[in-house]
GUSE-808973 format. One record per residue (C-alpha): z, y, x; residue in one letter; residue number from 1. Coordinates in Angstrom, 1 decimal. Example, Ala and Ser with C-alpha at 12.3 -4.5 7.8 and 13.67 -1.06 7.14 Angstrom:
<atom up="7.8" north="-4.5" east="12.3" aa="A" i="1"/>
<atom up="7.1" north="-1.1" east="13.7" aa="S" i="2"/>
END
This chain:
<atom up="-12.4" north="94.1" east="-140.7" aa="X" i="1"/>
<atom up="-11.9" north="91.3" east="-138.4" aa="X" i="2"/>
<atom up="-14.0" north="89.0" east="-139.1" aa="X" i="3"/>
<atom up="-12.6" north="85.7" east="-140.7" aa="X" i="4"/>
<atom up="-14.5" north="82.6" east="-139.8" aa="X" i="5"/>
<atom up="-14.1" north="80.8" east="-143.2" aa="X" i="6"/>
<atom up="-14.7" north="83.9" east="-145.1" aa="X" i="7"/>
<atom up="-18.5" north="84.4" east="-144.0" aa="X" i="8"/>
<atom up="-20.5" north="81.6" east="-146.4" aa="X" i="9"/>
<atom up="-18.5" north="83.0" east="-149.1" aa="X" i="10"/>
<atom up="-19.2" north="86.9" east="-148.5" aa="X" i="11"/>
<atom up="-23.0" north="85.7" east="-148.2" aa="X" i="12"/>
<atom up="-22.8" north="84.1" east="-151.3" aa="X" i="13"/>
<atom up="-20.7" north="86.6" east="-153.7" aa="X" i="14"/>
<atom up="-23.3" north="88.9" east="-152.6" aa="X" i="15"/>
<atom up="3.4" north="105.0" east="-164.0" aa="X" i="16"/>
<atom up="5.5" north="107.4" east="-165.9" aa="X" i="17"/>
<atom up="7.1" north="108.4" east="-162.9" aa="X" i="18"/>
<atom up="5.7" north="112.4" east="-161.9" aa="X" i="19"/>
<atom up="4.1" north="113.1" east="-158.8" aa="X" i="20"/>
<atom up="5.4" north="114.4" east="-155.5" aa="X" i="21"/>
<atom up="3.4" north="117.8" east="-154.7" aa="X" i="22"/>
<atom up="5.6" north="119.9" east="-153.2" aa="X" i="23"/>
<atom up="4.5" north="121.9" east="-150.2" aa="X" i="24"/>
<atom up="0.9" north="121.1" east="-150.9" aa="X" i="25"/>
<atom up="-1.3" north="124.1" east="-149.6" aa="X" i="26"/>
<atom up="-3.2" north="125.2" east="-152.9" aa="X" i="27"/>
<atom up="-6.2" north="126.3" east="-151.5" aa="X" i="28"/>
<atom up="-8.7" north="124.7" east="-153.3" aa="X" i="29"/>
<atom up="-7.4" north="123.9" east="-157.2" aa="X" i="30"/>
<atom up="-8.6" north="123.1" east="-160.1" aa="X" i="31"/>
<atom up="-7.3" north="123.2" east="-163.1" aa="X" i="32"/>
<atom up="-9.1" north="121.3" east="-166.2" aa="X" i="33"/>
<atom up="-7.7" north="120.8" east="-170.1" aa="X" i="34"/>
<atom up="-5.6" north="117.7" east="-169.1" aa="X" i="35"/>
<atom up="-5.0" north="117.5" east="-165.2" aa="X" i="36"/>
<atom up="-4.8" north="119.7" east="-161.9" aa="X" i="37"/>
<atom up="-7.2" north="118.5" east="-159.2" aa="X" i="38"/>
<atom up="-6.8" north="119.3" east="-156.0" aa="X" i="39"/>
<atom up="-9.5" north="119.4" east="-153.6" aa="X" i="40"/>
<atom up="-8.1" north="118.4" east="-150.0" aa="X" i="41"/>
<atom up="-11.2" north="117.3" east="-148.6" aa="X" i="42"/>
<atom up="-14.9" north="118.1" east="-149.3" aa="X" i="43"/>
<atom up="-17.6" north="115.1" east="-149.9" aa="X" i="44"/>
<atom up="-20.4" north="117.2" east="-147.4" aa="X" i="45"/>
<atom up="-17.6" north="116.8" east="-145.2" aa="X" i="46"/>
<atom up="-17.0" north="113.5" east="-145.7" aa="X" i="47"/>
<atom up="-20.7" north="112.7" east="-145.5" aa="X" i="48"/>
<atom up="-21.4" north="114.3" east="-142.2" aa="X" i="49"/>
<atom up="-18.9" north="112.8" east="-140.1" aa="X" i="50"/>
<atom up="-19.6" north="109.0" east="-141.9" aa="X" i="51"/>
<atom up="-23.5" north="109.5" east="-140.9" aa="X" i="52"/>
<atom up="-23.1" north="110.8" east="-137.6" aa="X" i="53"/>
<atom up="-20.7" north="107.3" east="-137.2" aa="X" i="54"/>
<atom up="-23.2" north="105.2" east="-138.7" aa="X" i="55"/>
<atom up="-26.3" north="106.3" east="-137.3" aa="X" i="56"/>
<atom up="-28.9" north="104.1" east="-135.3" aa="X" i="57"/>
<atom up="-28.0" north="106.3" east="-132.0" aa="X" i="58"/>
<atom up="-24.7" north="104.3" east="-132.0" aa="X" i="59"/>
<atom up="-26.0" north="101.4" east="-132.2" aa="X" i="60"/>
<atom up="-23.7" north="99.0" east="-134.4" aa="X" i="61"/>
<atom up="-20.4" north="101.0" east="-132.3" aa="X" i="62"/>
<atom up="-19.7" north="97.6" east="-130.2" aa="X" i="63"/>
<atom up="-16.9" north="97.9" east="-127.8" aa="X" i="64"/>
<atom up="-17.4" north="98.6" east="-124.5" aa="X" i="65"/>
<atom up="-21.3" north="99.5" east="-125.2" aa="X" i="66"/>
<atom up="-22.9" north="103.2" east="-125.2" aa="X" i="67"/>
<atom up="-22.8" north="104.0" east="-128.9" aa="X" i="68"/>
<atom up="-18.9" north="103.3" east="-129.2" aa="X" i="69"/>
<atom up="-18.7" north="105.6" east="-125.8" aa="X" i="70"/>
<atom up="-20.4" north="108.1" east="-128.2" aa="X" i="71"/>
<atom up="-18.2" north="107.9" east="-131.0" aa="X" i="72"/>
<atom up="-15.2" north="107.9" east="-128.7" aa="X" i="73"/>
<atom up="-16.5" north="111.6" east="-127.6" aa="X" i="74"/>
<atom up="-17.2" north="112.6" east="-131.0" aa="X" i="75"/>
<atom up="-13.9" north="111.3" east="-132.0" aa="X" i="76"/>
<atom up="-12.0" north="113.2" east="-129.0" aa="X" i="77"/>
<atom up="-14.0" north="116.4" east="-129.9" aa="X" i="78"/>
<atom up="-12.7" north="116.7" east="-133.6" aa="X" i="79"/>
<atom up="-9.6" north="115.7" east="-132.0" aa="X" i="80"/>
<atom up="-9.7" north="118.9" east="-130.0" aa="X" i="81"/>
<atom up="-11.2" north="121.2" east="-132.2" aa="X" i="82"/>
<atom up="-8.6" north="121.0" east="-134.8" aa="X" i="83"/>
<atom up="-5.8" north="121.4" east="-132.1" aa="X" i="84"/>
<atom up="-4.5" north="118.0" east="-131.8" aa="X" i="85"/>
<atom up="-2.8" north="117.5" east="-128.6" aa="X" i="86"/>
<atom up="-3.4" north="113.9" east="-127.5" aa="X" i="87"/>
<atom up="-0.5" north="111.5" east="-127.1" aa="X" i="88"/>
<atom up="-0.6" north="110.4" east="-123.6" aa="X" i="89"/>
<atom up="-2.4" north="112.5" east="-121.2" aa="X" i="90"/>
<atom up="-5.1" north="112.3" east="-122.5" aa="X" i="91"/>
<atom up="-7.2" north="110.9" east="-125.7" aa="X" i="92"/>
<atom up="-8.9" north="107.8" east="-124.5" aa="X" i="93"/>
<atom up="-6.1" north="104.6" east="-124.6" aa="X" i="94"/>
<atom up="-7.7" north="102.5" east="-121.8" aa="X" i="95"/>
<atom up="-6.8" north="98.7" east="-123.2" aa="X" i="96"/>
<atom up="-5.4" north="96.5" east="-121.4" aa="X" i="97"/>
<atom up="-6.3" north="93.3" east="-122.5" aa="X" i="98"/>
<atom up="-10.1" north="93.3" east="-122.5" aa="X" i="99"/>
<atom up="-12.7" north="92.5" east="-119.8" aa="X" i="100"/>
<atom up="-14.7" north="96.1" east="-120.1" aa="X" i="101"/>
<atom up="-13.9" north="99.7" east="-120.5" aa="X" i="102"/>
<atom up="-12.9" north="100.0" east="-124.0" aa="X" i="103"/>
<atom up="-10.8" north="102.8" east="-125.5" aa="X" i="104"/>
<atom up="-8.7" north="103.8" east="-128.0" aa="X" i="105"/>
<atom up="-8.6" north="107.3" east="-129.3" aa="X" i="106"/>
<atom up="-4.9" north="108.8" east="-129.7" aa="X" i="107"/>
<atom up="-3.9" north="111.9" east="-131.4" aa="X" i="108"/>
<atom up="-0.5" north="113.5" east="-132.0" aa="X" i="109"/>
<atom up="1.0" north="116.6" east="-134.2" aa="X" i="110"/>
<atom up="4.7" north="116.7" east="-133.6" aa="X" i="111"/>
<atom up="6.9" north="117.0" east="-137.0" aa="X" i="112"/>
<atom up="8.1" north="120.4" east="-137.8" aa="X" i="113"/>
<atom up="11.8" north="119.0" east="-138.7" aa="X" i="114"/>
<atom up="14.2" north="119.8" east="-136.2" aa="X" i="115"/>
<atom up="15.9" north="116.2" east="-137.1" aa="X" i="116"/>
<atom up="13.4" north="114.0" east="-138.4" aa="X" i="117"/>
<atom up="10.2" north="114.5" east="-136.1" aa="X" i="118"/>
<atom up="11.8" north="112.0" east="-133.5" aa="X" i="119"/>
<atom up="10.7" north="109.4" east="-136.2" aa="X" i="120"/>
<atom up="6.9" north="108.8" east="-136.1" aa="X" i="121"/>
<atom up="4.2" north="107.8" east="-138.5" aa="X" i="122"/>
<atom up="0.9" north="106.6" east="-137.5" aa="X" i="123"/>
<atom up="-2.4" north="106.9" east="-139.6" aa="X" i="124"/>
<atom up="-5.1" north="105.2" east="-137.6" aa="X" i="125"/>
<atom up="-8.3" north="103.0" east="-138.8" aa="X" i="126"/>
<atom up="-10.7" north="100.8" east="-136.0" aa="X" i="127"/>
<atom up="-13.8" north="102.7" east="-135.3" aa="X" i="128"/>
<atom up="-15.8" north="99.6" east="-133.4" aa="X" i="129"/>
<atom up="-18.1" north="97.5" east="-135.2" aa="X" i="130"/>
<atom up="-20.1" north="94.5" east="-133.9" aa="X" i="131"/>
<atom up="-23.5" north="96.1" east="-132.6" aa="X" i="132"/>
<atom up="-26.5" north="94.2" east="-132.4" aa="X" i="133"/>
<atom up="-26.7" north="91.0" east="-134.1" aa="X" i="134"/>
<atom up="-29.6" north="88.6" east="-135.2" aa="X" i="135"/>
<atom up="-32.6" north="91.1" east="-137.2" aa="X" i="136"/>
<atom up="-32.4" north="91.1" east="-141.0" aa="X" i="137"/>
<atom up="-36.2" north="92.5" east="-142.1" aa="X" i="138"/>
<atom up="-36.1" north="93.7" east="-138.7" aa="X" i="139"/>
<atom up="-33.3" north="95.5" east="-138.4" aa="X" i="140"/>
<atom up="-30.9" north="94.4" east="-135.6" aa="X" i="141"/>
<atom up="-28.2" north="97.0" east="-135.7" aa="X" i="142"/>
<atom up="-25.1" north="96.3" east="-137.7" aa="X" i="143"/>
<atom up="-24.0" north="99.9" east="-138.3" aa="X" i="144"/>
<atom up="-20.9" north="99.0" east="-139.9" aa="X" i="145"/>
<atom up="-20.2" north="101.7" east="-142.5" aa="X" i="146"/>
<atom up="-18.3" north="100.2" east="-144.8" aa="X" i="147"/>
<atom up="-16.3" north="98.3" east="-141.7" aa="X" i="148"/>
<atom up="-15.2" north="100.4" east="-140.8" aa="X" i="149"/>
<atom up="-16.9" north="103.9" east="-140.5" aa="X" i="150"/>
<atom up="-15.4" north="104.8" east="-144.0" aa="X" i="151"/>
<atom up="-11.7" north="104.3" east="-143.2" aa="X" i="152"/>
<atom up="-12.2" north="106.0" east="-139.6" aa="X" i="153"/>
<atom up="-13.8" north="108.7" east="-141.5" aa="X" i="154"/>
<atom up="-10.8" north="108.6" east="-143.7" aa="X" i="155"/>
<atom up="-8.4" north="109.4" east="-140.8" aa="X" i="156"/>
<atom up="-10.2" north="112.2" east="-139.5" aa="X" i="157"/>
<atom up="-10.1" north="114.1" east="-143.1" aa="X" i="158"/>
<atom up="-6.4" north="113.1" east="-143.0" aa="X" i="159"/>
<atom up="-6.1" north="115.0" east="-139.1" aa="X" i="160"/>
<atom up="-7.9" north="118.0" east="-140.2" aa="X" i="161"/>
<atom up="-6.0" north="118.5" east="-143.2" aa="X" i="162"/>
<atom up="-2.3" north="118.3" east="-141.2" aa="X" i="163"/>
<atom up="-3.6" north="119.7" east="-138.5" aa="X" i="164"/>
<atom up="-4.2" north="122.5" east="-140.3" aa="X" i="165"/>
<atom up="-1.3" north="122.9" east="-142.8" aa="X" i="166"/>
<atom up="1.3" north="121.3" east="-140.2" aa="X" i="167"/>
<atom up="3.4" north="120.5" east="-143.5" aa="X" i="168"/>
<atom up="4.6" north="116.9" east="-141.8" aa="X" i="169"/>
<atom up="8.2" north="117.0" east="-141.3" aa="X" i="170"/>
<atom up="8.3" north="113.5" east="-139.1" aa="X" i="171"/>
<atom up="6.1" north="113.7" east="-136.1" aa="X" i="172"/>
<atom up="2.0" north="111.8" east="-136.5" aa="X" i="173"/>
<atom up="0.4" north="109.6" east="-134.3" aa="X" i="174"/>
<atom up="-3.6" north="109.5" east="-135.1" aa="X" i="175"/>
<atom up="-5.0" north="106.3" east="-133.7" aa="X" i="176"/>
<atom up="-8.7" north="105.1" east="-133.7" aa="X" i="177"/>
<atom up="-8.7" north="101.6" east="-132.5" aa="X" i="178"/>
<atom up="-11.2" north="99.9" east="-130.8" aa="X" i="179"/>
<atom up="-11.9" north="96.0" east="-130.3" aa="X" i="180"/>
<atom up="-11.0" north="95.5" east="-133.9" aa="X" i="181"/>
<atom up="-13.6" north="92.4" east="-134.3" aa="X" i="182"/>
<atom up="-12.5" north="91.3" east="-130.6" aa="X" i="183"/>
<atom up="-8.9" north="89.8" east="-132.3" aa="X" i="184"/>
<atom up="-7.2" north="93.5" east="-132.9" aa="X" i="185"/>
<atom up="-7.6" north="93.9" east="-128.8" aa="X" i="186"/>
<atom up="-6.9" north="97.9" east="-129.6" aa="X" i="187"/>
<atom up="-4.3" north="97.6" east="-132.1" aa="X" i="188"/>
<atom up="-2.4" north="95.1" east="-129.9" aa="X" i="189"/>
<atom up="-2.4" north="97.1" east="-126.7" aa="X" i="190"/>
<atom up="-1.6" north="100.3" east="-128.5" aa="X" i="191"/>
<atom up="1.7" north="98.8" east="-130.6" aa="X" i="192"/>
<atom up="2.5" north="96.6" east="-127.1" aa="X" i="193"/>
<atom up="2.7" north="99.8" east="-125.1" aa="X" i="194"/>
<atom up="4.2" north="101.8" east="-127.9" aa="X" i="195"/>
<atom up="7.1" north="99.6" east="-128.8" aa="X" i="196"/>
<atom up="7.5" north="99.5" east="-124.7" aa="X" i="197"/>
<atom up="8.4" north="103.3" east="-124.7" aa="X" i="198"/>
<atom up="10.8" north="102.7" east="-127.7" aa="X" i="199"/>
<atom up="8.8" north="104.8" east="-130.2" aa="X" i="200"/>
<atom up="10.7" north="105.4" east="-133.3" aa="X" i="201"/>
<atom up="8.5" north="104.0" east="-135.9" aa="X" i="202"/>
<atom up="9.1" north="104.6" east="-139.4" aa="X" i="203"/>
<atom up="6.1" north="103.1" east="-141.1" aa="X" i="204"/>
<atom up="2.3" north="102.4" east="-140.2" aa="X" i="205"/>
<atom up="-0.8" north="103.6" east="-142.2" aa="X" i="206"/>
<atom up="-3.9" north="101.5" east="-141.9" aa="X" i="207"/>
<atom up="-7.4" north="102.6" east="-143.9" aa="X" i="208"/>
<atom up="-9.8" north="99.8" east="-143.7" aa="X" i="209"/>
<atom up="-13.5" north="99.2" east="-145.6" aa="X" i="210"/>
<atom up="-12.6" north="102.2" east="-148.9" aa="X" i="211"/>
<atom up="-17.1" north="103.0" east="-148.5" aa="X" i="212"/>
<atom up="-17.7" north="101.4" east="-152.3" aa="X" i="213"/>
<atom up="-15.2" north="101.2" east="-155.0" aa="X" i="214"/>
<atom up="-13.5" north="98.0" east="-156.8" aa="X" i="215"/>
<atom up="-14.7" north="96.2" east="-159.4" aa="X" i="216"/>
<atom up="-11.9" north="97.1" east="-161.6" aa="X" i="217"/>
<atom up="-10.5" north="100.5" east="-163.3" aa="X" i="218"/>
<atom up="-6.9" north="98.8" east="-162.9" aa="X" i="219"/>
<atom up="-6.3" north="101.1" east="-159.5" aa="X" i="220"/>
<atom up="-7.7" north="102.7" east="-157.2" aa="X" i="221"/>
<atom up="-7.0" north="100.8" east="-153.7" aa="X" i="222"/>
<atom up="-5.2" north="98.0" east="-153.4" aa="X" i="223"/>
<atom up="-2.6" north="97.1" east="-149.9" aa="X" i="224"/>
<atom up="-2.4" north="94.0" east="-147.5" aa="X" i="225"/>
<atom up="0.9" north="92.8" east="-147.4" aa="X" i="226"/>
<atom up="1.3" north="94.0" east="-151.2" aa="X" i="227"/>
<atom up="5.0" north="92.3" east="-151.6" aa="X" i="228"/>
<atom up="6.3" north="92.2" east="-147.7" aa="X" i="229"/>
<atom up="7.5" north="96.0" east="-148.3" aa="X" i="230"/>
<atom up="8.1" north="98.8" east="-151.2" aa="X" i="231"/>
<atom up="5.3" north="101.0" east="-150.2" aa="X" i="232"/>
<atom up="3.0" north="100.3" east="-152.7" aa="X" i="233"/>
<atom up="5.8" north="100.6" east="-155.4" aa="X" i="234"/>
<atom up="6.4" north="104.3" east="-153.6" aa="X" i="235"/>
<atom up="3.0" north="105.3" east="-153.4" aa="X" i="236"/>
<atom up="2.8" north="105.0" east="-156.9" aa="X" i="237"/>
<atom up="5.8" north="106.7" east="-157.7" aa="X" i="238"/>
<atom up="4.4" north="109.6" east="-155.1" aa="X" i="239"/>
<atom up="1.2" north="110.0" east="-157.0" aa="X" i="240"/>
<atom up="2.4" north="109.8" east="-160.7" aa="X" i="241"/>
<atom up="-0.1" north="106.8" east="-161.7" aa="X" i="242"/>
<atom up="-1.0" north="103.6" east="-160.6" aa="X" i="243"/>
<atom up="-3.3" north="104.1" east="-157.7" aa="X" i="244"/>
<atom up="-2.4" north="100.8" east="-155.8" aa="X" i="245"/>
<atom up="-2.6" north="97.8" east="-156.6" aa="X" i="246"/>
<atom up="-2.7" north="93.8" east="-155.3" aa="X" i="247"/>
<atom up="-5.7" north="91.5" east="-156.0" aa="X" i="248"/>
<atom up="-5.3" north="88.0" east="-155.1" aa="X" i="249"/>
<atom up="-7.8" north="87.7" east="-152.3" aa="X" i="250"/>
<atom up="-5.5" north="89.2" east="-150.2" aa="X" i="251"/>
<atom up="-3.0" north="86.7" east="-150.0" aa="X" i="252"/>
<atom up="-5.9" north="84.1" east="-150.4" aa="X" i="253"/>
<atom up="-7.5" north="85.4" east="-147.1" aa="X" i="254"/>
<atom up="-4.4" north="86.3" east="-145.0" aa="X" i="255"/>
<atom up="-5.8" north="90.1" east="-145.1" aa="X" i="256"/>
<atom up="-2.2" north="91.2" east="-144.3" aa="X" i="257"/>
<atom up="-3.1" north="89.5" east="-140.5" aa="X" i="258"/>
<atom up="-6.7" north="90.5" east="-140.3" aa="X" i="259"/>
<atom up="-6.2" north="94.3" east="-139.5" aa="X" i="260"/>
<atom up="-4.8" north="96.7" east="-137.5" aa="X" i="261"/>
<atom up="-1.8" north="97.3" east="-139.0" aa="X" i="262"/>
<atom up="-0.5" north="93.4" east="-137.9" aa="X" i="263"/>
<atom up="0.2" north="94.4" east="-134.5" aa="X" i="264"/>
<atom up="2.7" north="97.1" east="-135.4" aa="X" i="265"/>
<atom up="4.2" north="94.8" east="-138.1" aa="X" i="266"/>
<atom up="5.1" north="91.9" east="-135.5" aa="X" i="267"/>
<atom up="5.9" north="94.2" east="-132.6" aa="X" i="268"/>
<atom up="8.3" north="96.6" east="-134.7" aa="X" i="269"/>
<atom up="8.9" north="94.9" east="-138.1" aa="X" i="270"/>
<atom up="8.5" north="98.0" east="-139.9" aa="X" i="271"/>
<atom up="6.0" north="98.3" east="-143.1" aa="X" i="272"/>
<atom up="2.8" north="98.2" east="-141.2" aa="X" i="273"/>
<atom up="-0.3" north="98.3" east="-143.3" aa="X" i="274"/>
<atom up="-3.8" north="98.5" east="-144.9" aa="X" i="275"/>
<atom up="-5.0" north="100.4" east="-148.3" aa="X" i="276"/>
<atom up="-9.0" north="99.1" east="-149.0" aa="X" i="277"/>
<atom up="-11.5" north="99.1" east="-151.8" aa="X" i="278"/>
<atom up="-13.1" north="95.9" east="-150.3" aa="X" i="279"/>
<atom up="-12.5" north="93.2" east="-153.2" aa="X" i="280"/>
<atom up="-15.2" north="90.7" east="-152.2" aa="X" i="281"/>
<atom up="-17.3" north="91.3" east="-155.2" aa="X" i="282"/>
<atom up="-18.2" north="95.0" east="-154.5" aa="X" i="283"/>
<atom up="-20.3" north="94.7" east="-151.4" aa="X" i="284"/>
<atom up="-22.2" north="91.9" east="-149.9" aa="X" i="285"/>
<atom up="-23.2" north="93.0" east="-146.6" aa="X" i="286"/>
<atom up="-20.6" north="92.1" east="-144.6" aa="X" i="287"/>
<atom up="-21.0" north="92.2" east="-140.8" aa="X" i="288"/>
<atom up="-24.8" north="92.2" east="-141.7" aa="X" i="289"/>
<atom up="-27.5" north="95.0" east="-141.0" aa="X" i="290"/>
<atom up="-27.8" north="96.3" east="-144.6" aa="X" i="291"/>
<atom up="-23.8" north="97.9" east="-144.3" aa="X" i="292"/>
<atom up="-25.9" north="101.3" east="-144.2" aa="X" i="293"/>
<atom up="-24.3" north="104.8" east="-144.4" aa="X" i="294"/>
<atom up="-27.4" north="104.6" east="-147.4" aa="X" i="295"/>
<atom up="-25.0" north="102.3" east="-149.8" aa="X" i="296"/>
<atom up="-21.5" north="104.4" east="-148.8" aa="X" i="297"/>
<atom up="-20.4" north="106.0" east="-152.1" aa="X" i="298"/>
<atom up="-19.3" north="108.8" east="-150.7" aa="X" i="299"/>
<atom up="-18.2" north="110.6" east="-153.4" aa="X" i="300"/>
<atom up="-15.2" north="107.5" east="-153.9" aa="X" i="301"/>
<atom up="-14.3" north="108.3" east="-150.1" aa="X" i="302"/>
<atom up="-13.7" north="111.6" east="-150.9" aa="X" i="303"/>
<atom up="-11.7" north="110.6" east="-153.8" aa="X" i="304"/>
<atom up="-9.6" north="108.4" east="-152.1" aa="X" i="305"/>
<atom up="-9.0" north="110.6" east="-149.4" aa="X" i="306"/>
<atom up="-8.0" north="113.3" east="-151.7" aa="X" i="307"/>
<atom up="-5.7" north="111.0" east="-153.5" aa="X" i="308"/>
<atom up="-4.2" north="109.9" east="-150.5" aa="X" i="309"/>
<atom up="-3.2" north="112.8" east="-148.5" aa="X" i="310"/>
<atom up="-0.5" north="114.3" east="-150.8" aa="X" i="311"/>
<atom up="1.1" north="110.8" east="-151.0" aa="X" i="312"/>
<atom up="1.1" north="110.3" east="-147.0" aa="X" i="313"/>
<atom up="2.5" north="113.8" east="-146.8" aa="X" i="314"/>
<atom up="5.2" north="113.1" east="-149.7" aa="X" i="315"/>
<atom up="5.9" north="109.7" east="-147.7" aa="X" i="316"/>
<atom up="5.5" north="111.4" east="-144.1" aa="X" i="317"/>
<atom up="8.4" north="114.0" east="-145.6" aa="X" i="318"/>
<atom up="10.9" north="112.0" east="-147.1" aa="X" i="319"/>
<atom up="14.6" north="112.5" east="-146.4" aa="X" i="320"/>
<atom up="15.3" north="109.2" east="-146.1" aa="X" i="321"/>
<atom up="13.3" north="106.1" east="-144.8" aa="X" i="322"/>
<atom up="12.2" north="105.1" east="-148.3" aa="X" i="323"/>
<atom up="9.9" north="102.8" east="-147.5" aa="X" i="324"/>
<atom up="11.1" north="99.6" east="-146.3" aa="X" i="325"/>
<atom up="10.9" north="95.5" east="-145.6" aa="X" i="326"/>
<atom up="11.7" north="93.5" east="-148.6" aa="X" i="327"/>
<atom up="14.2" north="90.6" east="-147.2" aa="X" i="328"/>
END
């Protein structure tokens, strides 16, 4: 997350009646218990491999324009290509525009499978740069930035397998890891500058951002920046049958609505644009520090959340109608 000045000493310091939407989910991998079918969209080993790979010492904190984000960028554009996602320009890497150094975004694209409704996009994206190397803690200089934000990039690539796969998306997908996150959103705001250029039909944007440990409540699951400016956490809920977001006060406390990627695409399209989390201030104190280890990830959550996710992007990707929309 970009980092908020005023926000530092404090991180330091704090050291639905309504029945799901399933339909056309692939049933591969189900469970069924006494009370409640599961199902089992994404693995955890999966999840765990690609989040240790991301937070590993080889990358080196994932800074932009150094060597270790150049790494992830190939890794990225190899999973990219291996599940058959075409990229959206020419090719993967987004050069940005607004920054002194070679930095890229990563930019993927399944077109919809509805004759009509695939000229409308969605795009899923999370920021895969962190801040590198930064003052030693216990001698350990490298700010490996798992929580921020390794887990919600690892998120997004669960999500890409899974439609590139099933190709069960009606409206077309645009995949987008974002770099220059802690620079001020450099890669969000070149990507939604030069999308909004071309006229891309936006219909919402889908932001995962710090989901590596889970909230100190039972009360939901994630909770959304930007929780009253639109519908789509009412929606979401209504998708998955319970309530699995929610709002906690911090986020209108802290402005978190402006402090992600999903910003950019608000102001430049005035769509819903925004971020689910499991960040809640309490739950991790490690914040832009050395000890945001791939170690203290709770994987099992991320898997979790991914797996609760994926049938309620799907239900929101395939709706008829634009459900999801601004509140005046």
């Amino acid at each position: 997350m970009k980092k908020i000045s005023f926000l530092v000493s404090l991180l330091l310091v704090a050291c639905g009646s309504t029945k799901p939407i399933v339909s056309n989910i692939p049933t591969d991998n189900v469970a069924t218990t006494n009370t409640v079918t599961v199902i089992d969209f994404v693995k955890e080993e999966n999840v765990s491999k690609t989040l240790k790979f991301l937070t590993s010492d080889e990358l080196e904190g994932r800074d932009t324009g150094s060597k270790g984000i150049e790494k992830a960028s190939i890794y990225l554009e190899n999973l990219l290509k291996e599940n058959g996602v075409k990229p959206y320009f020419k090719v993967y890497k987004d050069t940005l525009s607004n920054l002194d150094k070679p930095a890229y975004n990563i930019v993927g694209f399944i077109e919809g499978n509805d004759p009509k409704l695939k000229s409308e996009f969605v795009i899923i994206g999370a920021h895969y740069d962190h801040i590198g190397r930064i003052n030693a803690v216990n001698g350990d200089d490298i700010a490996n930035g798992a929580n921020d934000n390794a887990s919600g990039t690892t998120a997004v690539t669960e999500v890409v397998k899974y439609f590139a796969k099933n190709k069960t998306n009606k409206r077309s997908l645009i995949f987008a890891f974002f770099s220059a996150e802690e620079k001020g959103l450099l890669g969000s705001k070149h990507l939604a500058k030069k999308l909004k250029e071309q006229n891309l039909n936006l219909y919402f944007m889908f932001n995962y951002e710090m989901i590596g440990v889970k909230m100190n409540t039972e009360e939901m699951l994630l909770y959304l920046t930007g929780f009253g400016k639109s519908n789509m956490a009412q929606k979401m809920n209504d998708y998955a049958g319970e309530k699995l977001i929610g709002y906690i006060p911090a986020e209108t406390q802290y402005q978190l609505f402006r402090a992600s990627d999903n910003y950019p695409f608000f102001t430049e399209f005035d769509v819903p644009a925004q971020t689910v989390s499991t960040f809640d201030f309490e739950n991790f104190q490690f914040y832009h520090q050395p000890g945001d280890e791939f170690e203290l990830m709770d994987t099992k959550h991320m898997t979790n959340v991914i797996n609760k996710t994926i049938p309620v992007l799907q239900a929101m990707i395939n709706a008829e109608t634009k459900e999801i929309q601004m509140k005046q």
